[in-house]
C-alpha positions as CSV (number, residue, x, y, z in Angstrom):
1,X,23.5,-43.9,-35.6
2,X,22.7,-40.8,-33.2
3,X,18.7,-40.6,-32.9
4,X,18.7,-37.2,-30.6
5,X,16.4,-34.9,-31.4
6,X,17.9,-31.6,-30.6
7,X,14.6,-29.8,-29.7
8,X,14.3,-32.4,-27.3
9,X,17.2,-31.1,-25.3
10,X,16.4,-27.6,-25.9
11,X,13.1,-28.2,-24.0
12,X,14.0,-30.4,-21.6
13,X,17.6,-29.9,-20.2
14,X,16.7,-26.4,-18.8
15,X,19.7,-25.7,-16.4
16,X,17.4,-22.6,-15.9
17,X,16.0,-21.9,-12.5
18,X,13.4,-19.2,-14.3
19,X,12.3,-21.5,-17.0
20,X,10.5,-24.2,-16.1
21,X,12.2,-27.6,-17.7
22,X,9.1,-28.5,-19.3
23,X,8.1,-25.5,-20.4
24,X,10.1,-25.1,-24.3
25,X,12.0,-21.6,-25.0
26,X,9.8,-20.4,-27.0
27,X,6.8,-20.7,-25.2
28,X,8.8,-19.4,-22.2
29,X,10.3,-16.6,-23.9
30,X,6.7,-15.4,-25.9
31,X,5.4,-14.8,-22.5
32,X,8.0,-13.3,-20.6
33,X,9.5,-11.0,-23.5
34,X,6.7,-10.2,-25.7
35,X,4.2,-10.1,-22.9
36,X,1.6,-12.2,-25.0
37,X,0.2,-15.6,-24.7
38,X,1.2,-18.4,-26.7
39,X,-0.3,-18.5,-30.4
40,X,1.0,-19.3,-33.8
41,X,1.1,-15.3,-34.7
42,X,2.9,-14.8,-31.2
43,X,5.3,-17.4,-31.0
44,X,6.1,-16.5,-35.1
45,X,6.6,-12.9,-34.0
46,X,9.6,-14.3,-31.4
47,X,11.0,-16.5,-34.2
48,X,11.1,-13.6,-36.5
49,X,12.8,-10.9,-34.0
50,X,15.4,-13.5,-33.2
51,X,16.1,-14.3,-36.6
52,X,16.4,-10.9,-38.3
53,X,18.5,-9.7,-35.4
54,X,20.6,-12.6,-36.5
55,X,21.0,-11.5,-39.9
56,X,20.7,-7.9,-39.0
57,X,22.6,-7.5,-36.1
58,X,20.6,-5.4,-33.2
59,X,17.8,-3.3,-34.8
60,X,14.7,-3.8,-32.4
61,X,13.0,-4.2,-28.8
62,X,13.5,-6.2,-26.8
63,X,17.2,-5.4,-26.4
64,X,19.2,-6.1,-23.4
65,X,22.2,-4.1,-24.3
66,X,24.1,-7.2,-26.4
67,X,26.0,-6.4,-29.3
68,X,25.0,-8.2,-32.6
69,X,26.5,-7.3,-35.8
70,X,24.8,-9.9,-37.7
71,X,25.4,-12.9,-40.2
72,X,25.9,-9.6,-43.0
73,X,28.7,-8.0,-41.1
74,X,32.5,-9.0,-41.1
75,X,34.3,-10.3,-38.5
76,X,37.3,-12.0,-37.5
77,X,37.3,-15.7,-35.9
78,X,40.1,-17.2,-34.2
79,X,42.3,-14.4,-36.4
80,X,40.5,-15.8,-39.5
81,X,38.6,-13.2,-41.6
82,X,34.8,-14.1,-42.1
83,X,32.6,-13.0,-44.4
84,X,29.4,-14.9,-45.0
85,X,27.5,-12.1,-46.9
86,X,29.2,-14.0,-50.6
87,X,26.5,-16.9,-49.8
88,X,23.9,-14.9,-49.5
89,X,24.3,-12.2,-52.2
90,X,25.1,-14.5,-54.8
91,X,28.7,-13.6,-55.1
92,X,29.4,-17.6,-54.6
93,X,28.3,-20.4,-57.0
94,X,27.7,-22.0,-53.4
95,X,23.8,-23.4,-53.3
96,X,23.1,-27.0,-53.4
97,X,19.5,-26.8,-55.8
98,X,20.3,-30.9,-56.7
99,X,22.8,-30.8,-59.4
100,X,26.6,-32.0,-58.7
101,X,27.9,-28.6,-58.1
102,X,26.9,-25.3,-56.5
103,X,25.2,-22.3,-58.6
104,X,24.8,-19.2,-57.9
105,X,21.6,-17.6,-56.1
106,X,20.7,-14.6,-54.6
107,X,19.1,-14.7,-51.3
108,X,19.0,-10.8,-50.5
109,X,16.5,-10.4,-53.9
110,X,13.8,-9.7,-51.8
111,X,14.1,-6.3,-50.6
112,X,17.3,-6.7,-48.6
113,X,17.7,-5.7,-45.0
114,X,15.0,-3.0,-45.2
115,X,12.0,-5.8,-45.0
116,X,13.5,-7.2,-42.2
117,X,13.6,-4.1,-40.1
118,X,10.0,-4.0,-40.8
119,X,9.6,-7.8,-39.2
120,X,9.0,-9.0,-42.3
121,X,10.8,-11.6,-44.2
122,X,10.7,-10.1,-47.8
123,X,9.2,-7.4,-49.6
124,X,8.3,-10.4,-52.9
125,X,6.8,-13.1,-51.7
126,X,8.1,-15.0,-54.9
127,X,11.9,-14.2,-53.7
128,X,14.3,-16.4,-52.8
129,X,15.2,-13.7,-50.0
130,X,11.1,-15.0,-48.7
131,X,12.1,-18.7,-49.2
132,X,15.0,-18.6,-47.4
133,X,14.0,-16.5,-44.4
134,X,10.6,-17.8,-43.7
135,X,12.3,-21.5,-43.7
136,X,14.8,-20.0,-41.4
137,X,11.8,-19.1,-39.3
138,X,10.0,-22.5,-39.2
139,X,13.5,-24.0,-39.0
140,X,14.5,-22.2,-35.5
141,X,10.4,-22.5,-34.2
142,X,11.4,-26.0,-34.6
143,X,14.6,-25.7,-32.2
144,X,13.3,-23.5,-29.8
145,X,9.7,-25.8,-29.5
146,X,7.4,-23.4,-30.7
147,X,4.1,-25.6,-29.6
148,X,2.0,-23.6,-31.3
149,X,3.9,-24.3,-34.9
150,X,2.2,-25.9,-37.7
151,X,-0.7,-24.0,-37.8
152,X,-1.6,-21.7,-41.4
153,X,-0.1,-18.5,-39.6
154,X,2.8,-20.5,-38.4
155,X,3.5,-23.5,-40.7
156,X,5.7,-26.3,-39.9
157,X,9.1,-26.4,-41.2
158,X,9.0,-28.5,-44.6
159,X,12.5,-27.5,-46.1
160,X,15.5,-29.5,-46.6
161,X,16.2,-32.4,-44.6
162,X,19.9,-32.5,-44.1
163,X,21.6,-29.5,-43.3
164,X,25.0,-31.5,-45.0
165,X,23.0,-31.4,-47.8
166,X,22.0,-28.0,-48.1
167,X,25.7,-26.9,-47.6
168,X,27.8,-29.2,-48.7
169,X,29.2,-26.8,-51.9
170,X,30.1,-24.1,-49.0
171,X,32.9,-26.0,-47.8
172,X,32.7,-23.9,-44.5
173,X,35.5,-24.0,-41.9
174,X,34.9,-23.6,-38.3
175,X,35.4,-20.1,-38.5
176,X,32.8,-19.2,-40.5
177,X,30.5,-22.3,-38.5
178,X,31.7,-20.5,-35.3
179,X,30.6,-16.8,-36.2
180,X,27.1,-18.5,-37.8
181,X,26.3,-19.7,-34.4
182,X,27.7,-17.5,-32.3
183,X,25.1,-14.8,-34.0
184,X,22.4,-17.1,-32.8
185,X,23.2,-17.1,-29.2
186,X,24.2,-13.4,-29.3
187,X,20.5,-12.7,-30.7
188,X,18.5,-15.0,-28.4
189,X,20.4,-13.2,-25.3
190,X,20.2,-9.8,-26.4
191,X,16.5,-9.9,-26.9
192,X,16.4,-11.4,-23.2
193,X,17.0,-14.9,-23.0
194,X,19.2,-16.0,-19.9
195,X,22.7,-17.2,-20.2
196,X,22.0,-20.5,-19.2
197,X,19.3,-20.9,-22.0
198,X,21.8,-19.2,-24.7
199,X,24.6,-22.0,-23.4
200,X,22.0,-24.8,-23.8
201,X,21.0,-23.5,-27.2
202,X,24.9,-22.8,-28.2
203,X,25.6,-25.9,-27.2
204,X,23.4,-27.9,-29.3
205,X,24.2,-26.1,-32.3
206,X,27.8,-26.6,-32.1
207,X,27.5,-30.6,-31.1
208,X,25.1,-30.9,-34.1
209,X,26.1,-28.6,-36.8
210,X,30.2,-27.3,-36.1
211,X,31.6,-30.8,-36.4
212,X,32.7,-32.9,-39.2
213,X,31.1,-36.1,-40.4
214,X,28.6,-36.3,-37.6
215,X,25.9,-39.1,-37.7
216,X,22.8,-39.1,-39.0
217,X,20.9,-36.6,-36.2
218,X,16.7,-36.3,-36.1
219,X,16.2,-32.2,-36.0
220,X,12.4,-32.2,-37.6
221,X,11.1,-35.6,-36.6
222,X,8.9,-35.7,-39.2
223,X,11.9,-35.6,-41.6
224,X,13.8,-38.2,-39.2
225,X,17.9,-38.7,-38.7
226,X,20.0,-36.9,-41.3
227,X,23.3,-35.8,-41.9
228,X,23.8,-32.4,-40.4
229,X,27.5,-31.7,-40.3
230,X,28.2,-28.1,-41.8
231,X,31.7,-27.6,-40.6
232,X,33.3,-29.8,-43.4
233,X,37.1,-28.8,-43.5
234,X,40.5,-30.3,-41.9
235,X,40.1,-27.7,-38.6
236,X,36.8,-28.7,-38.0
237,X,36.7,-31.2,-34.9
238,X,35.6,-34.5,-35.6
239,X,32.0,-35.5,-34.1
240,X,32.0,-37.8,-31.0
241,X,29.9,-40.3,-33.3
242,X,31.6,-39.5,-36.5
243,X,30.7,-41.5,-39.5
244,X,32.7,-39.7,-42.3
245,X,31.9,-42.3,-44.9
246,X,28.8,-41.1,-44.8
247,X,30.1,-37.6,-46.4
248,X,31.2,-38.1,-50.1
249,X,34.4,-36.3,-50.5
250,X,33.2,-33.3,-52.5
251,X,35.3,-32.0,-55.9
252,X,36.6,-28.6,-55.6
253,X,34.7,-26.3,-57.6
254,X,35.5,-22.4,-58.5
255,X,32.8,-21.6,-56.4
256,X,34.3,-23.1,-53.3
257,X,37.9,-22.0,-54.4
258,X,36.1,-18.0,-54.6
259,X,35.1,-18.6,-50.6
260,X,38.3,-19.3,-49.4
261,X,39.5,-16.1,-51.1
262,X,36.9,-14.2,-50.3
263,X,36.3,-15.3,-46.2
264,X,39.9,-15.4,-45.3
265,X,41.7,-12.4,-47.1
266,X,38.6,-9.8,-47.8
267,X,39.3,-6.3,-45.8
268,X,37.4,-5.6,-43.0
């Protein structure tokens, strides 16, 4: 069973000569990029620039000069088409809400990208497009070691535990895990980050997410180990602790047969 905690390593394993290795990203980067101390409303500010811009692709300052174009934008992988937007328009019967297959849900019902531009999450608080992207915010303060998290202007991250969990119905390849992550360390850099922080924070994402079967990992401690595998197809490389009888094998559904179609053979 692997126990690491992956903000752990993000705080401590600085190969950084700027960043101090006890001082987390995101207390680091809150002072050097947004010139502000370290508060809840500060550090949440950070969190929320680096995650729109993932979604988004570049929109805001900072900006370094990095292209993004965003978790919404086509791509090609490894010569494989990508499209993720399907999961998040509702196009896919993809989203685990606890019953034995995926339904359908749309996460853009809250305004869309125009909110986001604004630094907000959603225009409806009462969106799934708010519920999503404000746990994507408390998820990723978590990862980068926002200290000043859990306060009312900042909350902790209560969502789902296992990130398996929460995607299992996707059926993602490592495509589509590759392109998800590489967004992530394309936004952190071109707001400013250094390379050596967007390799540590690449690094951990791949090791705990782009594998298949991997063992029960601790990524909110409250929450403790849980399976976090989200790269759950045959080209997906096996975790160095891999415990695949841990991962049911999962019935095809028409919403998983629709993603294949739609990721690997859409136009660009």
């Amino acid at each position: 069973m692997r126990l690491s905690n992956a903000l752990l390593v993000l705080t401590a394993a600085a190969a950084n000569a700027q960043r101090p290795a006890d001082v987390s990203m995101c207390d680091y980067y809150t002072k050097t990029l947004l010139g502000k101390d370290n508060t809840p409303e500060n550090q949440l500010q950070l969190i929320t620039l680096l995650v729109n811009t993932v979604i988004l692709g570049n929109y805001t300052t900072p900006n370094v000069g990095i292209a993004v174009p965003g978790l919404l934008a086509p791509a090609v992988v490894n010569g494989e088409n990508v499209n993720l937007l399907p999961y998040f328009s509702g196009e896919l019967a993809t989203t685990n809400r606890g019953d034995c297959h995926g339904i359908s849900v749309n996460f853009l019902d809250g305004g869309g990208p125009a909110p986001l531009l604004q630094n907000k999450p959603a225009d409806d608080e009462t969106s799934n497009q708010y519920f999503l992207i404000t746990h994507l915010y408390q998820y990723f303060g978590t990862l980068i070691g926002c200290s000043y998290q859990g306060y009312p202007a900042f909350p902790a991250y209560a969502g789902a535990a296992s990130m398996y969990q929460s995607h299992k119905f996707m059926n993602l390849d490592y495509a589509q895990n590759k392109y998800f992550i590489d967004q992530h360390v394309a936004a952190a850099e071109s707001l400013g980050f250094s390379t050596a922080d967007g390799k540590i924070f690449s690094d951990n994402l791949y090791n705990v997410f782009a594998v298949r079967c991997g063992g029960p990992t601790s990524i909110i401690k409250t929450q403790g180990p849980q399976l976090q595998s989200t790269c759950l197809t045959a080209d997906c490389p096996n975790a160095a602790d891999s415990e695949c009888d841990l991962y049911p094998a999962l019935t095809a559904s028409t919403g998983n047969s629709a993603k294949a179609t739609l990721s690997k053979k859409s136009e660009l």
